[in-house]
C-alpha positions in Angstrom: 0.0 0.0 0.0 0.9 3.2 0.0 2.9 5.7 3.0 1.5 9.0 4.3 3.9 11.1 1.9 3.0 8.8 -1.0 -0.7 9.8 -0.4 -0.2 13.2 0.4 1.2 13.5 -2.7 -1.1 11.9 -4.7 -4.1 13.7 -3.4 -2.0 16.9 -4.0 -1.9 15.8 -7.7 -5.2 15.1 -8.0 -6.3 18.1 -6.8 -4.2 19.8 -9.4 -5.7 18.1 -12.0 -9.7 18.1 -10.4 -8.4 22.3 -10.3 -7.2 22.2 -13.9 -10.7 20.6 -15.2 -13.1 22.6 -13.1 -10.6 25.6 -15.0 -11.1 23.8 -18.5 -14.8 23.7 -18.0 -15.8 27.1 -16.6 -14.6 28.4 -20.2 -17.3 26.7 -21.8 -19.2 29.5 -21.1 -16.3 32.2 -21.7 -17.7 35.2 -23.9 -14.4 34.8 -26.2 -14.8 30.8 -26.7 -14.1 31.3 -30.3 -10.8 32.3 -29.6 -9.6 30.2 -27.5 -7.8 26.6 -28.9 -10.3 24.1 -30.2 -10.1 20.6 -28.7 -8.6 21.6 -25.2 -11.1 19.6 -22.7 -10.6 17.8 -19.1 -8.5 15.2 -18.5 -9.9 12.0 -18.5 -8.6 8.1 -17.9 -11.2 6.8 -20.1 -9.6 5.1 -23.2 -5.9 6.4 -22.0 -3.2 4.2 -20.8 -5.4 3.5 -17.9 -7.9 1.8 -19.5 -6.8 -1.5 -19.2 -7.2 -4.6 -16.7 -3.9 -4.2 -14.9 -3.4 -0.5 -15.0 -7.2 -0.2 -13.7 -6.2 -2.2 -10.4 -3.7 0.8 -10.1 -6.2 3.2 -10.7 -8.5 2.1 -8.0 -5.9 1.9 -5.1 -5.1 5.3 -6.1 -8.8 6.6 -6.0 -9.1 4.4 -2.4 -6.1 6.9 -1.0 -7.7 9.7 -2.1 -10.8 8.7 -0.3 -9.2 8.1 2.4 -7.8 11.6 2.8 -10.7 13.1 1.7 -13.2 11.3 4.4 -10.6 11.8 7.0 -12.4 14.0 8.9 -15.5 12.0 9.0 -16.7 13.7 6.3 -16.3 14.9 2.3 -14.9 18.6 2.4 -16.6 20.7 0.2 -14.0 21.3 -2.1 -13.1 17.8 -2.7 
């Protein structure tokens, strides 16, 4: 499994990249969307190098530690 330093870093990633897409979505809606590069959209897992039987068992441990930090407290912080 992983140590506390592995998962903090790891949920400090993903909440880079969950920043990132909430970013890349908000300028859906951007008055100048014309302007802005075509075909620039969130990340997603979904048909990547991830998509795969053994690389998903990876995947899921790594969503399990960031559930685990997130529900620390007892509960889901709003920003997670």
């Amino acid at each position: 499994m992983f140590c506390s330093t592995e998962v903090s870093q790891v949920v400090e990633e993903l909440n880079k990249v969950l920043a990132f897409n909430d970013l890349l979505i908000s300028f859906k809606n951007h008055s100048d969307i014309d302007r802005l590069a075509r075909g620039v959209g969130p990340v997603s897992l979904v048909g990547g190098e991830y998509d795969g039987d053994r690389k998903m068992e990876d995947l899921k441990l790594l969503y399990r530690a960031y559930l685990s930090d997130a529900l620390s407290s007892g509960r889901m912080e709003d920003n997670k």
